[in-house]
BANU-401029 format. One record per residue: x, y, z of N, C-alpha, C in turn. Coordinates in pm, whole numbers, plus 50000, padded with zeros to 5 digits. Each point is the difference from the previous one (the first is absolute). Layout:
! BANU-401029
XYZXYZXYZ...
This chain:
! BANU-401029
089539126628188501365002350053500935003649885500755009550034500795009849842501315003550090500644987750076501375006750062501145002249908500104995349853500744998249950499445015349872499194998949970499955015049966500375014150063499634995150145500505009950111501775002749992500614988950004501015002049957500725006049888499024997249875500905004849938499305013749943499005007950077499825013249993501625005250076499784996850114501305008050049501274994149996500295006249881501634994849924501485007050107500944996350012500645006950085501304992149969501555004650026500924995749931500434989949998499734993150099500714983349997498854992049937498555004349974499234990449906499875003549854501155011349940499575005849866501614990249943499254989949906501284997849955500745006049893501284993349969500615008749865499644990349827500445005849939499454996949851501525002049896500925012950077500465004649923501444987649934500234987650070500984996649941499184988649917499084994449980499374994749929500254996249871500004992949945500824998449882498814992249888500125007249853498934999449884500664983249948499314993549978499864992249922500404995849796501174997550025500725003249827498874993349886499455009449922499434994449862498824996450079499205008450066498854997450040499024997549880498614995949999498724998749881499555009149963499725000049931499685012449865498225002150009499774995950099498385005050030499414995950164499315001450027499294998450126500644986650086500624998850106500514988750064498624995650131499884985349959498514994250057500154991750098501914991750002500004993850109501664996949987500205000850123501414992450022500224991650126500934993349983500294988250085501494994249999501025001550088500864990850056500114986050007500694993249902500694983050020499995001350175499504986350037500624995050136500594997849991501534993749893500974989950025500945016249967499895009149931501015006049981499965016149990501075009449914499855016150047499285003049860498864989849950499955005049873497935002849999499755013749938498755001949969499334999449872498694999349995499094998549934498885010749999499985007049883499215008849969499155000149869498595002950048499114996849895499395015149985499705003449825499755010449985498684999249907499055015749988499485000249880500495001049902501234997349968500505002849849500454987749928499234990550082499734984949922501364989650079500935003750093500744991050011500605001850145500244988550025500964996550117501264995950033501025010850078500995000849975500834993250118500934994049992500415000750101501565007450006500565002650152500995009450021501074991150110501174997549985500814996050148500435015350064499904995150171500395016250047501324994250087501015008149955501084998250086499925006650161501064994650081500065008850132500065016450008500555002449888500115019250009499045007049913498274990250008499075006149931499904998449849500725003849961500744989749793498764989749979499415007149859499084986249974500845001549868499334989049919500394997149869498714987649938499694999649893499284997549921500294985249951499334987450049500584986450001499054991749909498755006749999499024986649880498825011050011499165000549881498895006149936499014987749935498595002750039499554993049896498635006149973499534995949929498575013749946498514990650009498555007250034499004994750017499585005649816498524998149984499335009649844499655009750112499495004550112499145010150061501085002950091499335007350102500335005350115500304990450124501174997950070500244988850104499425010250162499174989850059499515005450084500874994850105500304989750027500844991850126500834989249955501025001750093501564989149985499984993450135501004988849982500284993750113501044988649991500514994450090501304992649999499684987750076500554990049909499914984850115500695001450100499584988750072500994999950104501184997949999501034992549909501074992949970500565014849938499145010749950500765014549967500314995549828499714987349944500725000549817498535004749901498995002850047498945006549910499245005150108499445008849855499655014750031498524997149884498695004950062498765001649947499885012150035499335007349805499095010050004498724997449952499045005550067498744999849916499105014150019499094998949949499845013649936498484999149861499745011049959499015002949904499544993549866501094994550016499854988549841499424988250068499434995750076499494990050074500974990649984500965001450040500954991550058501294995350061500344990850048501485007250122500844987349890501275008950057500984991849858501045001050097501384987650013500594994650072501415002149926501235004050062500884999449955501244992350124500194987849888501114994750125501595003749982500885004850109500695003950008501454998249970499274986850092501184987950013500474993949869499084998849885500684992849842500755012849925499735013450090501425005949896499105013649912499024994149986499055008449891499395015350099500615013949884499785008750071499005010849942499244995849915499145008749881498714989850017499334990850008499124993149975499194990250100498914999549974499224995650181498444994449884500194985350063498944993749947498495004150099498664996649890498645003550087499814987950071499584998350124499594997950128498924997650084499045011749940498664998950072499355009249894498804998749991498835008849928498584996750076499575018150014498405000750013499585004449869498855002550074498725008649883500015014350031500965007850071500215016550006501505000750069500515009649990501335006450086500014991950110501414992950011500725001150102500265007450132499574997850093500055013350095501594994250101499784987950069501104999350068500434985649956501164995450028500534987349986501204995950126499824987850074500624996950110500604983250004501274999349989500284989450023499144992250137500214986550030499104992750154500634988749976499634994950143500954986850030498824995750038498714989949917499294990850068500284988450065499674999550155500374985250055499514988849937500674989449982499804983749964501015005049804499865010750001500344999349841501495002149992500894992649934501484998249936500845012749941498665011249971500975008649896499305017050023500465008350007499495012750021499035002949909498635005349999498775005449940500175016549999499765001149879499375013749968498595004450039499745006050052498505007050008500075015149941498615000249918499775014649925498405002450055500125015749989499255007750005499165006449911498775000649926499595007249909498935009250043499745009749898498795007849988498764988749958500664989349928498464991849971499354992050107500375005150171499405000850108500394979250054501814997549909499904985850024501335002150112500304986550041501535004450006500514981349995501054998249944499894985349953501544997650034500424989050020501244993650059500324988449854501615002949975500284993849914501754992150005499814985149962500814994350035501035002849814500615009850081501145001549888500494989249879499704991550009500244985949912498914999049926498985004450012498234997349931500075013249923499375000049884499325012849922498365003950085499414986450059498475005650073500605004850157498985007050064500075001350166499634983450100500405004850043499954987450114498465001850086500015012050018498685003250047499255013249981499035004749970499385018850010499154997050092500055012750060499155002950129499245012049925498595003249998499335013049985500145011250093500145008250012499735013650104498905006349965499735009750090499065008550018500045011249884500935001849940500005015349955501675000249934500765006449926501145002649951501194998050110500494993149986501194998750101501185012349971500205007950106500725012249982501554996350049499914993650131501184997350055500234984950036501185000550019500444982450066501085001850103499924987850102501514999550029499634987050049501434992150045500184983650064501235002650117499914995050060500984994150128499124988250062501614985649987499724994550064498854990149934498744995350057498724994549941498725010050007500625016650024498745007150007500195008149864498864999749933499825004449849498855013750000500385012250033499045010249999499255006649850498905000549960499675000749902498845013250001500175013949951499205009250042499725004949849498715005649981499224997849902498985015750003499555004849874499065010949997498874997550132499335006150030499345001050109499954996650085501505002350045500615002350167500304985850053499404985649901499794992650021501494991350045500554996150155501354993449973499624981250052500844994349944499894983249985501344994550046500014992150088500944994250061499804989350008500824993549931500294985149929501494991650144499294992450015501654991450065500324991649904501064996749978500524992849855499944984250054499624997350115499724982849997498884998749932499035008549946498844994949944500045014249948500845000849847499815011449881499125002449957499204991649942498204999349945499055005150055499925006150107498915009250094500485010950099499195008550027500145009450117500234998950091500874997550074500044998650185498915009350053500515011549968498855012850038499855012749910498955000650006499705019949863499685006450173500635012849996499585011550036499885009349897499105011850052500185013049959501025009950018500485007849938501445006150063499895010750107500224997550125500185012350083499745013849954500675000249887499775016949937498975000549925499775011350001498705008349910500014999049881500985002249955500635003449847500384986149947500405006649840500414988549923501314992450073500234987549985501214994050063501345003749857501085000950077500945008149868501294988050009499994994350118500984989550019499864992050108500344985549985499914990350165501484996249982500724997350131501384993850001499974993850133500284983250024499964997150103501295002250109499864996150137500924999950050500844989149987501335007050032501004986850026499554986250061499495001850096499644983250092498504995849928499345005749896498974993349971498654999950069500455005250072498525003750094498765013950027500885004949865498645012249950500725004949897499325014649934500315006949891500245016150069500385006449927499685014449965499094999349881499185012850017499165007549919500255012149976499875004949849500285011049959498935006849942499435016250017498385001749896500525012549937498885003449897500105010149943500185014350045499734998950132499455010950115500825002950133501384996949903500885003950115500194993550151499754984950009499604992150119500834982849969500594999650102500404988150019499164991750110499984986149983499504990950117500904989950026499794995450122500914988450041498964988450010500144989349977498824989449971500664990950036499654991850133500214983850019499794993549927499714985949990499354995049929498564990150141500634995850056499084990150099499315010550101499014995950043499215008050122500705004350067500484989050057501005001550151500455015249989500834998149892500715014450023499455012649931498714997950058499285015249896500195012050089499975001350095500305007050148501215007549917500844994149911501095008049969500355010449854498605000649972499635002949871499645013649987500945011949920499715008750010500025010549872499735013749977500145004749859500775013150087500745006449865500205012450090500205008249804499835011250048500535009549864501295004749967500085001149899501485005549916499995004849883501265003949936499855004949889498755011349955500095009750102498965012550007500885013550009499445006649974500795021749977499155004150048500145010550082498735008450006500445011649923499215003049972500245012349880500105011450032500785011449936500325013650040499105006150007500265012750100499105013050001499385004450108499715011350062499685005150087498274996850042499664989050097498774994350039499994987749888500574997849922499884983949939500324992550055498854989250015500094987850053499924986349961499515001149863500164992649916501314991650006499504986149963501454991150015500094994749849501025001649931499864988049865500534986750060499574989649933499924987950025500684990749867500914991850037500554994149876500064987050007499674990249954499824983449954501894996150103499494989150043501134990450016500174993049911501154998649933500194988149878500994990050029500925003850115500524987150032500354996150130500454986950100500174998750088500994987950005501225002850043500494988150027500804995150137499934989850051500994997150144501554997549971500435008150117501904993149981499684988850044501014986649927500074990350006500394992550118501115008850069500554999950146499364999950137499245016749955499445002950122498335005350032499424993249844498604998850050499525014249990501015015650007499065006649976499655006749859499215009749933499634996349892500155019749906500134998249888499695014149926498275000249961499835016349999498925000649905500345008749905499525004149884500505006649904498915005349936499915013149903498695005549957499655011749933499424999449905499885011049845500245013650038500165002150193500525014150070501814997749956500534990349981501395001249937500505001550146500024994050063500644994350141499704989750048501314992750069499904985250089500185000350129499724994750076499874996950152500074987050002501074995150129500094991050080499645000450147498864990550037499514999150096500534985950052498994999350156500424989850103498214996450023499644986349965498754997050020499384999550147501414993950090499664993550074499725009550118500945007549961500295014050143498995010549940499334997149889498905012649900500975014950010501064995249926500545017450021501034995849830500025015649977500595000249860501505001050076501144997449892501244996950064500715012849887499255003349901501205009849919498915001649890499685016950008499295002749833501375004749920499894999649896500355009649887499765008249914501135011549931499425011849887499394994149875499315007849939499134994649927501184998149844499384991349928501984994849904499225004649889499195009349989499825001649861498864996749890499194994550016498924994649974499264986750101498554996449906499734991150091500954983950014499994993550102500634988850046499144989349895500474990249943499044988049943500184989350021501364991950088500444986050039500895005550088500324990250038501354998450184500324986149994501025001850044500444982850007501685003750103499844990450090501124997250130500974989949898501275002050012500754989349943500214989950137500484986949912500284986750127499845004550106501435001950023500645006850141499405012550036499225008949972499635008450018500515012950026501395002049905500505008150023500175012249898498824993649887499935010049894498375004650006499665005649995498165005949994500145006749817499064993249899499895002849889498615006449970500065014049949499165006649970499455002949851499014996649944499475010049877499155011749980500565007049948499615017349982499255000249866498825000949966499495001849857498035003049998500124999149913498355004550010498814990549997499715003150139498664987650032498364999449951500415008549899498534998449921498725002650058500315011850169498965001850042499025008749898500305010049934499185008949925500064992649825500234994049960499424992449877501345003949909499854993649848501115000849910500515009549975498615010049957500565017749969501185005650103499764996050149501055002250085501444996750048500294989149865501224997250023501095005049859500915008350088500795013749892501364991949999500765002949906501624992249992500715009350097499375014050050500765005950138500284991950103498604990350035500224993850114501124992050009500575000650122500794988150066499594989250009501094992249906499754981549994501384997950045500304991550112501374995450083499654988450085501164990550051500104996950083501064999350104499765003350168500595009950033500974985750130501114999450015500294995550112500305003850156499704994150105500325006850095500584992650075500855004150086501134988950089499205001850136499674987450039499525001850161501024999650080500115007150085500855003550085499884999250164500874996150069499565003350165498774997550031499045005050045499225000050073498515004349938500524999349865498395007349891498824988149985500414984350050498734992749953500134989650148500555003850136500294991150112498525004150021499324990350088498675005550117500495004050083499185009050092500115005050083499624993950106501754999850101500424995750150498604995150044499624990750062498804995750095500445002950154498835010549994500234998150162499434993650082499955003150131499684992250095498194998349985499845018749992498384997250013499214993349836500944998949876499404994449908500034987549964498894990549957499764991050033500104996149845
């Protein structure tokens, strides 16, 4: 079932959105941008780059960012993230390790280490384990671990092994999604951190490029190399509702060409409000869809290069984009021509509502 590809082959004016008032990001990173992320408590972001550091930005109401605290990894920062309380901000990244900067004592240059593996950092996620007093870090590595650490300790509290390199992460709630080289995804409930609830295989064919759960906790999105999203429950019950559809595809010019190019999803995220979600992708366009009704709600023009992070602010009234080079074709391929930005967009009216239920949809 591909209703949502169906859709967004046939583009037509009320589903093509606009781009053009969009607003760049002041003193963007000086190399490849790998992840960004929105404070819950406030209008202020977090951006992690290859050029060793993580920045953060406050964004005013008329789009206005400005440049509020920096602090630097030795390598490349692969992923950021924000407590819940919104006063620190974790990057981690290629130097094998995620380094913490708290907000709240004032200090705007410097971020103590935190967690260490035995290879790169891939993702890092604040969690709220039940029975425990104080928010946990969980990291992600290539050294195929992913380990939970009580911010007060220099050791982990616990490592769990995986199957294979952990590529992506996300948490809502007590569901902890953990997706890994060979398609392999792990779903952890956080009443019992130390083991698997359940491993599947990923719906898609292809490499997995990103997981992001839903708002209520009761499944993920999937993102692959191959131009394909999935929607994933998590419990049986609701497998009946489990579906993939395609995106982020061209068909290519010319008289009898039929050829389609195909471009990686690299990011996916839900409005916070209303449950429905972006995808984003090295084709250098985003789409907001509606899971529930399987219909896309608004594509957009392509901004210029490929897409590499997304992030919904609080309220969901800002959609944050990065424009830079996703390292699909290797080092030789990344030129100081390319576009490195991050791009804002004001949601507006009716660009991230679901679509009306009617009578006959259930």
């Amino acid at each position: 079932m591909s209703l949502f590809g169906q859709a967004a082959a046939s583009s037509s004016a009320n589903t093509t959105g606009d781009i053009s008032k969009d607003v760049a990001l002041t003193a963007p990173p000086e190399d490849g941008i790998s992840d960004l992320k929105f404070s819950p408590q406030s209008e202020h972001l977090a951006v992690a780059s290859w050029d060793k550091k993580v920045r953060i930005y406050e964004i005013n109401a008329q789009g206005g960012s400005e440049g509020k605290a920096l602090f630097e990894h030795e390598q490349p920062v692969l992923s950021c993230c924000w407590s819940k309380d919104g006063t620190k901000v974790v990057g981690a990244g290629a130097d094998k390790a995620a380094r913490m900067m708290d907000l709240s004592s004032g200090n705007t240059t410097t971020a103590q280490q935190v967690a260490a593996h035995d290879a790169p950092i891939r993702c890092a996620r604040f969690v709220d384990i039940p029975q425990q007093n104080t928010q946990m870090l969980v990291t992600g590595s290539w050294d195929k671990t992913i380990k939970y650490w009580d911010l007060r300790q220099a050791t982990p509290v616990a490592s769990v092994s995986c199957q294979e390199r952990v590529y992506s992460m996300d948490v809502v709630n007590t569901l902890l999604v953990v997706a890994t080289a060979d398609r392999y995804i792990n779903i952890i409930n956080l009443n019992d951190p130390a083991k698997f609830y359940k491993t599947i295989q990923s719906p898609l064919k292809w490499q997995t490029r990103v997981v992001t759960c839903f708002n209520d906790g009761s499944g993920f999105a999937v993102g692959s190399v191959e131009g394909r999203c999935a929607i994933q429950y998590v419990e049986e019950k609701d497998s009946s509702a489990n579906f993939s559809f395609k995106c982020h595809r061209a068909q290519q010019t010319g008289v009898g060409n039929t050829n389609t190019n195909v471009f990686s999803v690299n990011a996916i995220s839900f409005h916070p409000q209303h449950g429905t979600f972006s995808t984003a992708g090295s084709d250098g366009t985003f789409h907001f869809w509606d899971k529930d009704a399987k219909h896309r709600l608004k594509g957009y023009p392509e901004v210029g290069g490929p897409i590499t992070a997304t992030d919904f602010s609080r309220q969901g009234n800002i959609f944050a984009y990065s424009v830079s080079y996703d390292w699909s074709k290797g080092y030789s391929a990344n030129t100081p021509q390319l576009a490195n930005k991050v791009m804002l967009h004001a949601v507006t009216g009716d660009e991230c509502k679901p679509r009306p239920k009617t009578g006959g949809r259930k």
